[in-house]
LUMSE-293243 format. One record per residue (C-alpha): x, z, y; residue number from 1. Coordinates in steps of 0.001 Angstrom, whole numbers, plus 500000, padded with zeros to 6 digits. Each point is the difference from the previous one (the first is absolute). Example, Ala and Ser with C-alpha at 12.3 -4.5 7.8 and 13.67 -1.06 7.14 Angstrom:
BEGIN
<px 512300 pz 507800 py 495500 seq 1>
<px 501370 pz 499340 py 503440 seq 2>
This chain:
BEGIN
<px 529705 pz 503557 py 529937 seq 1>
<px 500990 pz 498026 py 496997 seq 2>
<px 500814 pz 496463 py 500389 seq 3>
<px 497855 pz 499169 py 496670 seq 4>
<px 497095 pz 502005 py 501790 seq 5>
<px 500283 pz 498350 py 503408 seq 6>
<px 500383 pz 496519 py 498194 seq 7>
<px 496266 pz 500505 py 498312 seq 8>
<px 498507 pz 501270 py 502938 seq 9>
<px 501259 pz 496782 py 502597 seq 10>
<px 498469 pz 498532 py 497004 seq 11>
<px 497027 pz 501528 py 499795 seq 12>
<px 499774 pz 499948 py 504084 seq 13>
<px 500560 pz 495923 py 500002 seq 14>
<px 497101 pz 499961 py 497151 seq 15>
<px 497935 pz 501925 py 502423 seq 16>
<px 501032 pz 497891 py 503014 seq 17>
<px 499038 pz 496405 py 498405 seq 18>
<px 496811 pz 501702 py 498853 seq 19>
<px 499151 pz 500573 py 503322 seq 20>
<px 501612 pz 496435 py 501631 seq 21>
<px 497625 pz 498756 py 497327 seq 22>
<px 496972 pz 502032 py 501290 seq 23>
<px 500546 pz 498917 py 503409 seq 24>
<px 500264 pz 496219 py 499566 seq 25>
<px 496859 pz 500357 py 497867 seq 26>
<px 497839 pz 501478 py 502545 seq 27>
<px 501282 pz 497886 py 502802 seq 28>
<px 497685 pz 497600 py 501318 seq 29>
<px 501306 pz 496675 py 499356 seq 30>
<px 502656 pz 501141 py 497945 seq 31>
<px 502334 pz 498268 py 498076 seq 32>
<px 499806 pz 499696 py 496326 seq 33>
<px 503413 pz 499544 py 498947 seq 34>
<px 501546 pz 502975 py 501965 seq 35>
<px 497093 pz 502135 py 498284 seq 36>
<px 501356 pz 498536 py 496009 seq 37>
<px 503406 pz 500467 py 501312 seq 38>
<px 499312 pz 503754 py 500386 seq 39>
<px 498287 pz 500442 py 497047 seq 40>
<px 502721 pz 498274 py 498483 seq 41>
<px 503052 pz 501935 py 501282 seq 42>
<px 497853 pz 503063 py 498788 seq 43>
<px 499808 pz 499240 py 496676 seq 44>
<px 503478 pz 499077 py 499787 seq 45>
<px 500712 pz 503011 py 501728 seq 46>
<px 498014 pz 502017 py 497532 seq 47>
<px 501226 pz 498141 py 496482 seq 48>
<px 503462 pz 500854 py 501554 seq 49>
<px 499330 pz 503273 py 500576 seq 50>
<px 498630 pz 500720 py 496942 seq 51>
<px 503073 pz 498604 py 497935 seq 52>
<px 502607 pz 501841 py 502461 seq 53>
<px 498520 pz 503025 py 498418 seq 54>
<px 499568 pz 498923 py 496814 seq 55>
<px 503727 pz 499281 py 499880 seq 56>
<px 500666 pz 503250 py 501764 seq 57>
<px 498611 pz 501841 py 497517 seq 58>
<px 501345 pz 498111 py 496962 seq 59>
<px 503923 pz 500780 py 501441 seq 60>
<px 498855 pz 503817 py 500331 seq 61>
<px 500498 pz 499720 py 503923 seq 62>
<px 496012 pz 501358 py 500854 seq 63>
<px 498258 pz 502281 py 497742 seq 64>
<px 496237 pz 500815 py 500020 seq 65>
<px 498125 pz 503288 py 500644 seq 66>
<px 499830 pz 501809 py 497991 seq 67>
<px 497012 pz 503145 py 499692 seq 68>
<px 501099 pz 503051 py 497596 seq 69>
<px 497009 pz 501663 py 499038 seq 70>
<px 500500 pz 503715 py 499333 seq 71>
<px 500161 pz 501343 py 496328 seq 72>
């Protein structure tokens, strides 16, 4: 696999995996607020990061989009 491809998905996995850290101190009885903000906050962090890795990606030409040809 390409190391640009595995990089977004660990990405994308740790997104997922604070998501659900979040979702579990949330419906925890007695749970504790600031590990639940924490979460939320590594995800967004995760996610703005994410989001400008590909950005810049695509600006140096290293990922391209798909791209549909319709027929003639």
């Amino acid at each position: 696999m390409d190391p640009i491809k595995l990089l977004i998905v660990v990405i994308f996995g740790a997104i997922v995996w604070s998501f659900g850290s979040a979702a579990y101190y949330l419906t925890r009885k007695g749970g504790d607020s600031r590990k639940f903000a924490r979460a939320l906050t590594w995800r967004i962090a995760l996610s703005v990061g994410l989001f400008i890795l590909l950005y810049v990606l695509y600006r140096n030409g290293l990922i391209k989009p798909y791209q549909v040809y319709a027929p003639k």
